[in-house]
C-alpha positions, 0 to 999 in steps of 0.5 A: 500500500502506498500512502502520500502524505501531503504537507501543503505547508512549507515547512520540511520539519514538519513533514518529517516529524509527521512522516515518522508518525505516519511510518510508525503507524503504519509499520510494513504493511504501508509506504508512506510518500511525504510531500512539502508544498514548494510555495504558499506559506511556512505554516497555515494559521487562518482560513484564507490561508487555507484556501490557497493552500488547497489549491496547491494541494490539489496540485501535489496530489495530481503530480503524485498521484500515479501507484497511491492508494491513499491521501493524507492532508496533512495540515490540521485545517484539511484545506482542500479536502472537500475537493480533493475527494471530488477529484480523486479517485481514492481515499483521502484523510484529512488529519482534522476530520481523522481525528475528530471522527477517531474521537468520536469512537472513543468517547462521547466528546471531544475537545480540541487544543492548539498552540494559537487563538488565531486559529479558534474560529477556523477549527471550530468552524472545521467541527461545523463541517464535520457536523460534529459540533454536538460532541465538541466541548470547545477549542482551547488555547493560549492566551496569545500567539507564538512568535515562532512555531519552530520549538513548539513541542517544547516551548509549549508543552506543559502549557498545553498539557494544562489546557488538555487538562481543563478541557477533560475536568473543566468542560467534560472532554473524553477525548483531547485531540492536539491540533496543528501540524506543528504539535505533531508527536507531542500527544504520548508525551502529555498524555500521561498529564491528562486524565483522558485520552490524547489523539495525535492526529497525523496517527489518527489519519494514517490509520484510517486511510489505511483502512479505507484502502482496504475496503474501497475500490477504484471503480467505486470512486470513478463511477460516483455521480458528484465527481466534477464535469470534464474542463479545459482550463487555464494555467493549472498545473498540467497534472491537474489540469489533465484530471479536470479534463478527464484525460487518463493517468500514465 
């Protein structure tokens, strides 16, 4: 099984350390292909952002598409997702929605934690999407934004090991999950501080498309009535612009 994981932020510590994530999860029985967005931003932080960045992710899926079997998006927000599943003829995992939906199966509900008031609205927003917003309990942060994202595992950890704590005591969480691409790894290490379950989300998302590779069909995918009409169009990517107009993989 071949799995690409799609980083559509630019910044290549971050693909690694979700890289090594995804490989421990999925061990032998997987590959797993790790893509960082050549343009666009550092980091995503913020919905316009997001917007730009699921163009460019559609594009890296397109260029990579041939022999996968599986997608995984790889920042928290899931930009593009929604298109992405329209386009392509095979599972794609968004890490927010991966983790949300794991969530849900280990309790009744679930909190979100991250590094950033920026991003509060935005996330609960992509818990709207999901229609899960009866089994959230809120999006806790700190007070304010970092100025760095590089060392964020450790700058933040026990601040954010105190937010996961409030949102299991406080609002009545089962189920932590730390969101961000840039806390990738950081759940095993305060889990043990939280009196709940902590998901990481690159973990949650590997392991689900995993399994929905196993139980889905190309076939499946090529013959559903909500894919886009076949278009020519102007300046895309030339993988891209070859599965918008229908034109057959190499």
């Amino acid at each position: 099984m071949r799995l690409l994981l799609v980083n559509p932020n630019m910044t290549d510590a971050m693909t690694r350390d979700m890289t090594a994530i995804a490989r421990a999860v999925a061990g032998s029985a997987a590959e797993v292909v790790p893509l960082t967005a050549s343009r666009g931003f550092p980091y995503i932080a913020s919905r316009a952002e997001a917007q730009v960045a699921g163009g460019i992710a559609l594009e890296m899926i397109a260029e990579n598409l041939p022999g996968a079997d599986a997608v995984i998006m790889a920042a928290f927000g899931d930009p593009g997702l929604r298109g992405a599943r329209e386009l392509f003829d095979l599972p794609v995992v968004g890490m927010a929605e991966a983790a949300m939906m794991s969530a849900c199966m280990l309790g009744e509900r679930f909190s979100i934690v991250t590094f950033s008031p920026a991003m509060q609205r935005w996330y609960l927003e992509c818990v709207a999407d999901s229609g899960l917003m009866g089994r959230c309990t809120g999006v806790r942060t700190p007070p304010g934004h970092p100025l760095r994202i590089d060392g964020l595992r450790e700058t933040l950890k026990d601040d954010l090991a105190r937010l996961a704590r409030s949102a299991v005591e406080e609002d009545g969480a089962d189920v932590v999950i730390l969101g961000g691409a840039p806390l990738a790894g950081l759940a095993p290490e305060i889990a043990p501080a939280v009196p709940g379950l902590v998901i990481d989300p690159i973990a949650a998302a590997t392991a689900q498309a995993m399994a929905l590779a196993r139980v889905t069909t190309a076939a499946g995918f090529a013959g559903r009535a909500c894919k886009p009409l076949p278009k020519p169009s102007v300046g895309l990517a030339p993988a891209l612009d070859g599965i918008i107009r229908r034109e057959p993989l190499v």
